[in-house]
C-alpha positions in Angstrom: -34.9 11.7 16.2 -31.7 10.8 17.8 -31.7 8.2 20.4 -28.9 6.3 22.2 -30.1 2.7 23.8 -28.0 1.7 26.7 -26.9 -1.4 29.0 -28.9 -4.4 26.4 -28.1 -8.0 25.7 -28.2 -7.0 21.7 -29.5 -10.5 20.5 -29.2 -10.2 16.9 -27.2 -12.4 14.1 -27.7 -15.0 15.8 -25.5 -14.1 18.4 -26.1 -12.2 22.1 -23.6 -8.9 23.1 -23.7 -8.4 26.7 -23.9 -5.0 28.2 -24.5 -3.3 24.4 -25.1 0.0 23.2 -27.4 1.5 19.8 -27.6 4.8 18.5 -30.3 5.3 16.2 -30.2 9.0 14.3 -32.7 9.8 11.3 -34.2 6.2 11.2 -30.9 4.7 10.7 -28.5 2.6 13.2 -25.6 5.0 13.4 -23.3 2.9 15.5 -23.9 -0.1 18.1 -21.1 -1.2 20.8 -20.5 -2.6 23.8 -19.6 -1.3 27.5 -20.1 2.7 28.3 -21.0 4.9 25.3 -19.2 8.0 24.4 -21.0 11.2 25.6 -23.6 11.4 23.0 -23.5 15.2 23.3 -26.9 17.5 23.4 -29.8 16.4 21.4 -29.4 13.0 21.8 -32.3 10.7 23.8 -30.7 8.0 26.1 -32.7 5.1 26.8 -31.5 3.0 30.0 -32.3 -0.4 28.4 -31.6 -2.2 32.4 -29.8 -5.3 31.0 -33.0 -5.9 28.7 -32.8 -8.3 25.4 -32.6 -5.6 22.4 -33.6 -7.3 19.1 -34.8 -6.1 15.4 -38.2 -5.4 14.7 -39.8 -8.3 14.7 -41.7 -9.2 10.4 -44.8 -11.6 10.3 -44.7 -12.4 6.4 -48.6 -13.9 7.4 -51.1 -12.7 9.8 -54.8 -11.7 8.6 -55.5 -9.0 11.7 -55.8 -8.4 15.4 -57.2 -6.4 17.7 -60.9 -6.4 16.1 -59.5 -5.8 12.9 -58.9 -7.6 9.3 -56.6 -6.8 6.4 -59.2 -7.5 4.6 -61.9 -4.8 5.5 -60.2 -1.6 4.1 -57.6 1.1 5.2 -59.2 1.7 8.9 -59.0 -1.7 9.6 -55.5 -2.5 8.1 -54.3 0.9 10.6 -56.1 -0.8 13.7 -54.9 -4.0 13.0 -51.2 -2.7 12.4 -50.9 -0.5 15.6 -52.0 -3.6 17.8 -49.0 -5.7 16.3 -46.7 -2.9 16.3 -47.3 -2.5 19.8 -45.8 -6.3 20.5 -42.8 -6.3 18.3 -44.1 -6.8 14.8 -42.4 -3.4 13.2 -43.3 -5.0 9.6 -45.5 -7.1 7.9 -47.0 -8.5 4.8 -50.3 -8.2 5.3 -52.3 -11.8 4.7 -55.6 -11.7 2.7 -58.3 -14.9 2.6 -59.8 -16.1 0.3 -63.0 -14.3 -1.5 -64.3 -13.7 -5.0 -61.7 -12.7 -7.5 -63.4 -9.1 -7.8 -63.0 -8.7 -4.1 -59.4 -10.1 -4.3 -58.8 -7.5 -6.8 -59.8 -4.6 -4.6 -58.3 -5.8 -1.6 -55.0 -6.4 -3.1 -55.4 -2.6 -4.8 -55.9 -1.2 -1.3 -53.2 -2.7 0.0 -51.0 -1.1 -2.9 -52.3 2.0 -1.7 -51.4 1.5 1.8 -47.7 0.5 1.2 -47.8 3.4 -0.7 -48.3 5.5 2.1 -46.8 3.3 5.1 -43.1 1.8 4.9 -44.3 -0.7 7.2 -46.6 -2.6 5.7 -44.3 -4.6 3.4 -47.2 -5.7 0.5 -50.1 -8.5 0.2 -50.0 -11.8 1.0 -52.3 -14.3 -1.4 -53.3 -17.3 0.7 -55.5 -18.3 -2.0 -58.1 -18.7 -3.5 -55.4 -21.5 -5.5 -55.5 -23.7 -2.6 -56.5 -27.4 -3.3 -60.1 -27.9 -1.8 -59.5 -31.3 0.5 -57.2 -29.1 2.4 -58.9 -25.4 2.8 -59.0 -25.0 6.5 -60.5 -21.9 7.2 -60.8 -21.0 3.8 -64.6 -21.2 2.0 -64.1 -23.9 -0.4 -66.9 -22.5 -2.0 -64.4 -19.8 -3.5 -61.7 -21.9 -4.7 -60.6 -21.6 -8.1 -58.0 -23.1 -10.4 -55.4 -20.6 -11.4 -55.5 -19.1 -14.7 -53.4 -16.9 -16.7 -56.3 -14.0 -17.0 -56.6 -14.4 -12.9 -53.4 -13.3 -12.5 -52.6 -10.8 -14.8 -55.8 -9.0 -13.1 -54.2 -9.7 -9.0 -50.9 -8.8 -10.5 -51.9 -5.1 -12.1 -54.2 -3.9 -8.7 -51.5 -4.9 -7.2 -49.0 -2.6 -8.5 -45.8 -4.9 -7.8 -46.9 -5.2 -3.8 -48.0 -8.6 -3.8 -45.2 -10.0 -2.1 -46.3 -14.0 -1.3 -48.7 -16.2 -2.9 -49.9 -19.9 -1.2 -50.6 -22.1 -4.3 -51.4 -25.9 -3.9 -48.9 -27.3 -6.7 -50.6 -30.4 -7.9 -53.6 -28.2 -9.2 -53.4 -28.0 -13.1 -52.4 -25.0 -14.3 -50.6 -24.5 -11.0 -47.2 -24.8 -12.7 -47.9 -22.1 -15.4 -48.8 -20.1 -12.6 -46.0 -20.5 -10.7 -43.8 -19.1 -13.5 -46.2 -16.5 -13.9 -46.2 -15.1 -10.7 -42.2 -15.8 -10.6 -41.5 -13.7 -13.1 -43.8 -10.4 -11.5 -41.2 -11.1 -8.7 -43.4 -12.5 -6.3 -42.1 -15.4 -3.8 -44.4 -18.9 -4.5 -45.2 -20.8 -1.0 -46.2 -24.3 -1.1 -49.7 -24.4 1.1 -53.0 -25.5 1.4 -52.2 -28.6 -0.7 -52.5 -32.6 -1.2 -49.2 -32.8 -2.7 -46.4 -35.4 -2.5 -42.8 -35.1 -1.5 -41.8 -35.3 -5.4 -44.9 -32.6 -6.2 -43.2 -30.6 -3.6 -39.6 -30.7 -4.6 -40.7 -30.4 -8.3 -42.3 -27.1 -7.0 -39.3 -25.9 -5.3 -36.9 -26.5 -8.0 -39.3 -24.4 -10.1 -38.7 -21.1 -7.9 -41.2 -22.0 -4.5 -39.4 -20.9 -1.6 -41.9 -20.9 1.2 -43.7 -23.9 2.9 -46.8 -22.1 4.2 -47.5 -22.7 7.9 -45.7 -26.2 8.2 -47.6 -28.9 9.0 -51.1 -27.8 8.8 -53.3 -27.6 5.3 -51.1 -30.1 4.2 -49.9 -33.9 4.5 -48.2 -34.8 7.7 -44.9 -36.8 7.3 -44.9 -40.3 7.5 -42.0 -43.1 7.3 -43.0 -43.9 3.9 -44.6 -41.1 2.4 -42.4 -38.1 3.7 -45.1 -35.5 2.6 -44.1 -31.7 1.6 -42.4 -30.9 4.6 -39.4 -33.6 4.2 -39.3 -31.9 0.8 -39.2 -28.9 2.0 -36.4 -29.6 5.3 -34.2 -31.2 2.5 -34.2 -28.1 0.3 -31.5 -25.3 2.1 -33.3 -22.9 -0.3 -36.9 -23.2 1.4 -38.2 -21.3 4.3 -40.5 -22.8 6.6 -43.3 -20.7 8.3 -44.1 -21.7 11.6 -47.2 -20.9 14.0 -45.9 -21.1 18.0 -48.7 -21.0 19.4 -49.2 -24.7 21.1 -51.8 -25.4 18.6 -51.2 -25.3 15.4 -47.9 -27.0 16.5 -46.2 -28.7 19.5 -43.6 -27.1 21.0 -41.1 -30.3 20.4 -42.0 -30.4 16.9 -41.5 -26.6 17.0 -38.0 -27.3 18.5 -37.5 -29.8 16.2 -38.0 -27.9 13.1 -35.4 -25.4 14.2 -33.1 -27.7 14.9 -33.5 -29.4 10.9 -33.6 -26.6 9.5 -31.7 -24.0 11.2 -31.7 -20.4 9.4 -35.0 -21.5 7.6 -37.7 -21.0 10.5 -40.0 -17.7 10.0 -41.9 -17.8 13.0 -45.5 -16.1 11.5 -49.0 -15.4 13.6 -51.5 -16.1 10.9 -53.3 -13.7 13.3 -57.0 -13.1 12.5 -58.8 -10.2 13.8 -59.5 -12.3 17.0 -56.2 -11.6 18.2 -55.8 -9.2 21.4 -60.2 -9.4 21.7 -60.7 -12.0 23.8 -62.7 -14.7 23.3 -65.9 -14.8 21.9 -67.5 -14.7 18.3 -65.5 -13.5 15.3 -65.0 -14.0 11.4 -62.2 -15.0 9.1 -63.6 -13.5 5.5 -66.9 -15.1 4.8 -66.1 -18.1 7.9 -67.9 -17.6 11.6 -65.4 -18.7 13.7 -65.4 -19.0 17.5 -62.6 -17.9 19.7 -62.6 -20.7 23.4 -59.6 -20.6 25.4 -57.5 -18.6 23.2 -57.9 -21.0 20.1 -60.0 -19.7 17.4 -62.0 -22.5 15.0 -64.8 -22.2 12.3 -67.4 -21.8 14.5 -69.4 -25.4 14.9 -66.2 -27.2 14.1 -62.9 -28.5 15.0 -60.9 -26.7 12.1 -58.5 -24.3 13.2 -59.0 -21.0 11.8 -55.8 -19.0 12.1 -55.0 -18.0 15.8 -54.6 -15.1 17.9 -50.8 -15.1 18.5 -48.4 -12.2 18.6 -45.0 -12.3 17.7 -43.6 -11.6 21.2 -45.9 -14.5 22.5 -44.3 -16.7 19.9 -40.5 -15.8 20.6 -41.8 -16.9 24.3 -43.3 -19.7 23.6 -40.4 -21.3 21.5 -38.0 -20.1 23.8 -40.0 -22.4 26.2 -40.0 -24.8 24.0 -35.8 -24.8 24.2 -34.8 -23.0 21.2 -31.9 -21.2 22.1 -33.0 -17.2 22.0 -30.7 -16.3 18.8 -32.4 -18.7 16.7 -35.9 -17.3 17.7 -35.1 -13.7 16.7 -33.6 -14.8 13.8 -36.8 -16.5 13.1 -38.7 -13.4 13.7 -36.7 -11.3 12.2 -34.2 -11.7 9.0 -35.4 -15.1 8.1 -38.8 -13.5 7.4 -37.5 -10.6 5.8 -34.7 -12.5 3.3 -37.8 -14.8 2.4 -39.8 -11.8 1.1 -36.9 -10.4 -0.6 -36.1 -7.6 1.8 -32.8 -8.6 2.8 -32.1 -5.4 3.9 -34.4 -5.9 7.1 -34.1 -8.0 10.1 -30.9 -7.0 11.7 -29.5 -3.4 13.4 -26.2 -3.1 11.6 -25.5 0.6 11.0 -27.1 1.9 8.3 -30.1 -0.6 8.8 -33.5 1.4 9.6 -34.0 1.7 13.3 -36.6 -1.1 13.9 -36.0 -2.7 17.2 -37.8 -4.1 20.0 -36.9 -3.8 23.8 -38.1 -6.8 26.1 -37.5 -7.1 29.8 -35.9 -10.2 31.6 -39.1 -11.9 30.9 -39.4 -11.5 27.2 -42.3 -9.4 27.3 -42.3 -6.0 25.2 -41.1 -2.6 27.0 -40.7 -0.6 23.8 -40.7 -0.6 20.4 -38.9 1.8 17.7 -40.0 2.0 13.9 -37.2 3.9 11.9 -36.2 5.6 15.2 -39.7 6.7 16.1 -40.8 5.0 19.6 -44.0 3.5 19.3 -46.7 5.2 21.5 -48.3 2.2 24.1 -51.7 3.7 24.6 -51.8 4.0 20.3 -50.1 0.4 19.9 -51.2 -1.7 23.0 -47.7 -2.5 24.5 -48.1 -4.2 27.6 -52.2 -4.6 27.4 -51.8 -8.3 28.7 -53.5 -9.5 25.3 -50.9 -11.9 24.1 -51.2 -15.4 24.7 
């Protein structure tokens, strides 16, 4: 399909073109500009874009679900899930799995295989766990902890198929440093998450290979003026990318701004959606958790722990916008940050010859269209403008 998107502000590079232009032909950016197109001649689709923000696909390298669907419960669910994301920006994703027994694991991570397999969207699994240290499990059953081992892995790593693109491992458990190497060398990125550790326990883990702080700030020590925690460690290191959940809970919005502004380039703005997202509230689950959904913020149900969230990635760009993060450094955020920190360098950005991912957004930030390699999203299969995000 050939389409030509007129009269945007084309945020992208960190950088906004006013009154820009993008042709997309055979799921590749052919050309972008600025001021009146050529003629495209016959054949071609023009899109009046109205002086709307044009940006990348948006990439959540960590989300669990949405719209009354988990990663976790099998192809159907993954599809359901997927379309209600697509339809607010989120072209790609790595889709997040929880922690359950290692025979689950196995088969979960082997389905997902199967579904990159078959759609280029879905970018591979996410392990955020069961290696998590236990005093800091969140929403995760502690019951199903477990101590990396060699064996473990090799059995994640072969369902897998070379799809499992992230693993959250709490460094300080023993054994944790074989497994970094282990899972290092299968090509998968290491995030620091979930975990007791120290600044020095941190950095040790980062000069090892770990180049991902999962979900900054929570699961994890806080900083303080004398015992800087893994987040210092991780704002000091240029190599480490920080995920971040804007979504006024997990994080305030001046810390939020204040991240972005230490560590500029190195903010991946993720969901950590559960299937809660886009449903309302109400009762839900996160794996083998109850949790409870009230006023937008879902817990373990009879408790104050968070349990992921129901954010969308438009709803985050908003929020952090809010927050007074300048609008480049958002979609950065949403876009090639996350996809350079998973590997995929070659997403995130609508130079020609990129695929034609991209997200239309009106003057209020709020999603109008969506294209995945050139295709326009349908709204009543994705859920654009259903009022679900926060």
């Amino acid at each position: 399909m050939n389409v030509l998107v007129r009269d945007v502000r084309l945020v992208d590079h960190d950088e906004v073109v006013e009154d820009a232009w993008v042709r997309f032909a055979d799921g590749r950016v052919t050309a972008t500009g600025r001021g009146t197109p050529r003629d495209p001649g016959p054949g071609v689709r023009v899109v009046d874009g109205d002086g709307g923000v044009l940006t990348p696909g948006f990439i959540d390298i960590h989300g669990h679900g949405g719209g009354g669907a988990a990663y976790d419960d099998g192809h159907a669910a993954a599809a359901r899930a997927r379309a209600f994301h697509r339809g607010h920006g989120t072209t790609r994703a790595v889709l997040s799995l929880v922690t359950a027994p290692l025979p689950r694991l196995v088969e979960r991570v082997a389905t997902v295989a199967d579904l990159a397999a078959s759609d280029e969207t879905i970018l591979g699994s996410h392990l955020e766990g069961p290696f998590l240290d236990p005093g800091h499990h969140g929403a995760h059953d502690p019951a199903l902890l477990r101590l990396p081992s060699r064996a473990d892995i090799d059995r994640l790593l072969v369902a897998g198929r070379g799809t499992i693109r992230q693993v959250t491992l709490a460094p300080e458990l023993p054994g944790a440093e074989a497994a970094l190497a282990q899972f290092r060398a299968a090509g998968v990125v290491v995030a620091v998450g979930h975990t007791d550790a120290d600044a020095v326990t941190a950095a040790r883990a980062f000069d090892a290979g770990a180049r991902i702080l999962t979900h900054a700030f929570n699961a994890m020590r806080g900083i303080h003026h004398r015992h800087p925690g893994p987040i210092v460690a991780a704002l000091r290191d240029d190599r480490v990318v920080l995920e971040v959940i804007a979504d006024g809970v997990h994080v305030h919005p001046d810390v939020v701004a204040l991240l972005f502004t230490a560590a500029p380039g190195r903010i991946a703005l993720v969901t950590d959606a559960t299937a809660a997202a886009g449903t309302g509230d109400g009762p839900s689950a996160l794996g083998s958790l109850a949790i409870e959904v009230r006023e937008g913020v879902a817990r373990v149900r009879g408790t104050d722990t968070i349990a992921g969230s129901t954010l969308t990635q438009d709803a985050a760009l908003r929020r952090a916008v809010a927050a007074g993060v300048p609008l480049p450094a958002v979609v950065t955020a949403l876009t090639s940050t996350p996809a350079r920190a998973i590997g995929r360098p070659d997403l995130g950005h609508l130079d020609a010859g990129s695929p034609a991912d991209a997200v239309l957004l009106d003057s209020d930030l709020r999603v109008r269209r969506v294209w995945i390699a050139g295709v326009e999203e349908r709204p009543d299969d994705s859920g654009i403008g259903d009022g679900t995000a926060p």
